[in-house]
N, C-alpha and C positions, 0 to 999 in steps of 0.2 A: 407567532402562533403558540399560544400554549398547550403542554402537551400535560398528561398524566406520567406521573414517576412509574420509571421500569420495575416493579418488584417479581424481582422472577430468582426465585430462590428453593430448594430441596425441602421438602418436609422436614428434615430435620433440624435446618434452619431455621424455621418460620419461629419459634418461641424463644429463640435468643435475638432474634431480628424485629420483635413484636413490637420492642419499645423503642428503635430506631427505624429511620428512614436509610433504604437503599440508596447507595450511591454507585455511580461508575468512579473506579479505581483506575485513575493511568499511570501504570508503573512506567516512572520514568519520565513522567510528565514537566520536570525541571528541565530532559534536558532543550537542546535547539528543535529537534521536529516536536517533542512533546510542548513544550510551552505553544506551540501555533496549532495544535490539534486542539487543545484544551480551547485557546483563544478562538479557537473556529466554532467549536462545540460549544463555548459560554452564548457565543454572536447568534446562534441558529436554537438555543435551549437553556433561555436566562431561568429557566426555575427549576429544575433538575441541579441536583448538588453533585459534588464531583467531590472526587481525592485524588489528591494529589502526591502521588505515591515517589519518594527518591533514597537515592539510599543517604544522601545527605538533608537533613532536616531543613536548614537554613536557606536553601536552594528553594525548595519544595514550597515555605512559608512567604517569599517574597511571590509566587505565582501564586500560590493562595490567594494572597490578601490583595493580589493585582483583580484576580478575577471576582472576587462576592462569592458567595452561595458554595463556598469548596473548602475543603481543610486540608492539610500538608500534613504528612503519616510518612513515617522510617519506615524503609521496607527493606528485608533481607533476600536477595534474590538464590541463596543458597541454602534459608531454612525453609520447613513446609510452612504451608499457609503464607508463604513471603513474610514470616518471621507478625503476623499479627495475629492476634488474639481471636477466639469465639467468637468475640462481639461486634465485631467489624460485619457490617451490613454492606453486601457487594451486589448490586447488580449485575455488574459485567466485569469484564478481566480485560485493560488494551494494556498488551506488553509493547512498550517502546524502545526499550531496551535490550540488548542481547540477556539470553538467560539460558544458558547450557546447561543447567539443569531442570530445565521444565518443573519449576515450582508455581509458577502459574499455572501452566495448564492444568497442573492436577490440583491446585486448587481450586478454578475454575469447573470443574467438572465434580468435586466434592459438592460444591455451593448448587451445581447446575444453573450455573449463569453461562452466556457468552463469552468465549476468548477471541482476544482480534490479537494478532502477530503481524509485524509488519518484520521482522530481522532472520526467520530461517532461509537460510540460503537454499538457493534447488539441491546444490549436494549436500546436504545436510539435514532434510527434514524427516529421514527416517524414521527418529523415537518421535517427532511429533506424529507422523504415521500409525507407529504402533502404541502409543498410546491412545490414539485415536479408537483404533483397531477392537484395544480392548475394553473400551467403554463408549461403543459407538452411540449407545441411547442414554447418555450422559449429558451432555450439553453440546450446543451449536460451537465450532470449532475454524474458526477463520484464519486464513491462510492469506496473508496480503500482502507478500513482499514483492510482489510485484513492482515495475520502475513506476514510481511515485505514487504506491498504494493501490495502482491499477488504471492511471493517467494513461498510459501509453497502449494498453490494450484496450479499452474502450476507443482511442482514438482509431485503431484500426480495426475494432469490431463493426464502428460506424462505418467506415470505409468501405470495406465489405459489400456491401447492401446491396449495392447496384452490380454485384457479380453472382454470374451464373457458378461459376467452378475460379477456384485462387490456388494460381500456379508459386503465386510468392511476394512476402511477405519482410519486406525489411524494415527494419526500424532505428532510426542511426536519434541518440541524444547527446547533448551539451550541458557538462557540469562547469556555468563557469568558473576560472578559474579565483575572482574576487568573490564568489558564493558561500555565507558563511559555513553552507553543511559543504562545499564541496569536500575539502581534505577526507572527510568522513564517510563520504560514499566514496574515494579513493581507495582509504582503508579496506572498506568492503571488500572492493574489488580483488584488492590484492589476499583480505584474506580467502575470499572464495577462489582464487586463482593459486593460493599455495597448498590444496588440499587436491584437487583435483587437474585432469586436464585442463588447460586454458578456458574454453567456452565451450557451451554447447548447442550446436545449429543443430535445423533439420535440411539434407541434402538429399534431392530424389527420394523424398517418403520416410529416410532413413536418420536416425539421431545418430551425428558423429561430433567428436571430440577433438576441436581442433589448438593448433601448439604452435610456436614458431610464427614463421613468413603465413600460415595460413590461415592466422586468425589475425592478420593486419588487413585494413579494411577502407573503406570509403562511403563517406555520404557529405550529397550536398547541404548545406545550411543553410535557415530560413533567408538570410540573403543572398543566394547563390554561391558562396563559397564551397570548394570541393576539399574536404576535409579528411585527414588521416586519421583514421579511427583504430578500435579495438575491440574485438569480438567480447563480448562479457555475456554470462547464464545468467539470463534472469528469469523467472515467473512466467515470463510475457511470451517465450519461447514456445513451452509446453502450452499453455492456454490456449495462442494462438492456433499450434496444430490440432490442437485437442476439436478448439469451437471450429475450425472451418476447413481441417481437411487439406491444408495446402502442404504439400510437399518440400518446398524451401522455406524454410524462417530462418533468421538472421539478425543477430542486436549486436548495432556496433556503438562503442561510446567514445566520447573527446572529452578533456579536461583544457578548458581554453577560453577564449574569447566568444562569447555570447550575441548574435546579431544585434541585440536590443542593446548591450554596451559599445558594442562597433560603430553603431549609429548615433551614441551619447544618450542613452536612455541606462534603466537599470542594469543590473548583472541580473539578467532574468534566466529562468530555466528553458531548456527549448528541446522537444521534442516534433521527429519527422519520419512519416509514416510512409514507404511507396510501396505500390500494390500491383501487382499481375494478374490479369488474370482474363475470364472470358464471359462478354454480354453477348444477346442478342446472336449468337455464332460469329462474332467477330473478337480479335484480342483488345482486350480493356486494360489503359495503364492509368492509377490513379495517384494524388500526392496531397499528404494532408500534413498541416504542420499545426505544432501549439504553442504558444509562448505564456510564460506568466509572471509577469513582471516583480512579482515577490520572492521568485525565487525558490531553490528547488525543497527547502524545509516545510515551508507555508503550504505548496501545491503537495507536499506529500502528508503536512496538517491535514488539509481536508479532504483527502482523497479519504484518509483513516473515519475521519466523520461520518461522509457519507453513507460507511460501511457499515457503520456503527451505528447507524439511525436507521440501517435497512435491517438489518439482524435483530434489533431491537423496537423493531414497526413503529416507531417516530416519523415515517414519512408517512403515515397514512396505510400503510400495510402491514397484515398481520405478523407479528412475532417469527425468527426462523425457529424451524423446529430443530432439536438435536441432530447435528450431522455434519461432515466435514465440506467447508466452501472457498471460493474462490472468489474475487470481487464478482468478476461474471457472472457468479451464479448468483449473486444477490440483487444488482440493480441491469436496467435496460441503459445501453450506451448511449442514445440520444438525450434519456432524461440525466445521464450523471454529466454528458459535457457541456446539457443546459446549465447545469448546476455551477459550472468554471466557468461558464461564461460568465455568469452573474455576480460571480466572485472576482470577474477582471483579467482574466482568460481569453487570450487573442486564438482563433481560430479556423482556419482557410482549407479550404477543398480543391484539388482541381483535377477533373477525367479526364482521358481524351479515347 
């Protein structure tokens, strides 16, 4: 489907942008998640141009001239403006990269284009907070680092549905360990874990901060295996208690063997959703699992797309306005895990 190019830019913009065409900018888009965003993005939006933003040129140019309709641009994640010029026509800001100085955002909200972030960690997003804060009618402001851009909470927002009241809320994933981004959301982890307590659950209503023996964990795996896990903060956490009110939430993670490579299949990503709670005046247990056999970069590719097509009304719906969001707050969970399915996304339900 062809769409109309996004130009959503500040009055003060519009006459240095007059003689160019907007493009969406992915900083970072050389590296492993960013080449399969951009490649999900080219697949779903061949005539919309793109840049291809890194801090290494030559990285940047072989994704360029892979995709058509995109150009590869040096970007400084430490100067303003990410080190380009006036004349750089932006529609949008997708930071794929860590950027501890928020030179995106407040570029993005100079331009009043969209930012989409996939890498502030839960204890960390304060300045993106207050910089929010202080230019709230600035630009639309997305927040999506959730596990795999917002895969894992949609899976259990669908889940959901069929309960009256949700006692709890766990969520156990598999990075495996042959997956090229695993090491990398390894890293993560460890960095989100050397700044703060261990993890952050919700226990009886209450967010605790757990260390030690008490954030070692268990969940079974898409082929019944019972697995040694480990509590990790993510996104999915706060969202979860936020949208539905349950008392306990809980994300445990593995770095390991994959069902889908167990079986002789790929090193797929896999996430497993189990749910409490109560229908009808009886207790309701439900279990929903995802696999996607590309792997956990690609499924966190386009989870970023989708985001990105909803904040910027590519799907059929109007523009978001200036404001700080969450994937949840942008798309409905049946239509975003129709979306993976279609994309090759294995999917399974089970109540009882």
């Amino acid at each position: 489907m062809k769409t109309e190019e996004p130009i959503i830019v500040s009055d003060q913009e519009r006459t240095s942008n007059s003689m160019t065409t907007a493009r969406i900018l992915f900083a970072g888009g050389s590296g492993v998640v960013g080449r399969t965003a951009v490649r999900w993005f080219r697949q779903r939006y061949p005539d919309i141009p793109v840049l291809i933003g890194g801090r290494h040129l030559q990285a940047a140019d072989e994704v360029a001239q892979e995709l058509g309709t995109a150009e590869a641009i040096a970007i400084d994640l430490d100067k303003p403006r990410l080190g380009l010029g006036g004349d750089a026509a932006v529609a949008a800001v997708v930071m794929l990269a860590p950027e501890a100085g928020l030179k995106g955002l407040s570029y993005a909200q100079d331009l009043g284009v969209p930012y989409l972030n996939i890498n502030a960690a839960l204890t960390e997003i304060g300045p993106e907070l207050a910089m929010f804060a202080h230019r709230a009618t600035a630009a639309p402001v997305v927040l999506a680092s959730h596990w795999m851009a917002g895969a894992a909470t949609f899976l259990a927002l669908n889940s959901v549905k069929g309960f009256e009241t949700v006692q709890s809320i766990k969520l156990g994933a598999i990075v495996d360990e042959q997956d090229l981004v695993g090491p990398a959301a390894l890293e993560d982890m460890e960095r989100v874990h050397g700044m703060a307590p261990p993890a952050l659950v919700f226990e009886g209503g209450r967010r605790v901060w757990l260390s030690g023996d008490a954030a070692k964990g268990k969940f079974t795996s898409v082929d019944g295996r019972s697995l040694d896990a480990t509590a990790f903060s993510t996104f999915d956490i706060v969202s979860l208690h936020a949208a539905t009110g349950a008392p306990d939430v809980r994300f445990d993670l593995v770095n390991g063997e994959s069902s889908s490579r167990r079986r002789g299949g790929e090193a797929a990503t896999e996430i497993v959703v189990e749910i409490e709670g109560e229908a009808d005046g009886r207790t309701k247990c439900s279990r929903s699992t995802l696999e996607f056999k590309y792997g956990t970069a690609s499924l966190t590719g386009l989870s970023v797309v989708l985001c990105l097509a909803s904040v910027l009304g590519l799907n059929g719906r109007s523009p978001a306005h200036p404001g700080l969001y969450l994937p949840e707050l942008l798309l409905e969970s049946k239509g975003f895990l129709d979306e993976l399915r279609s994309a090759g996304a294995t999917i399974n339900e089970d109540s009882k």
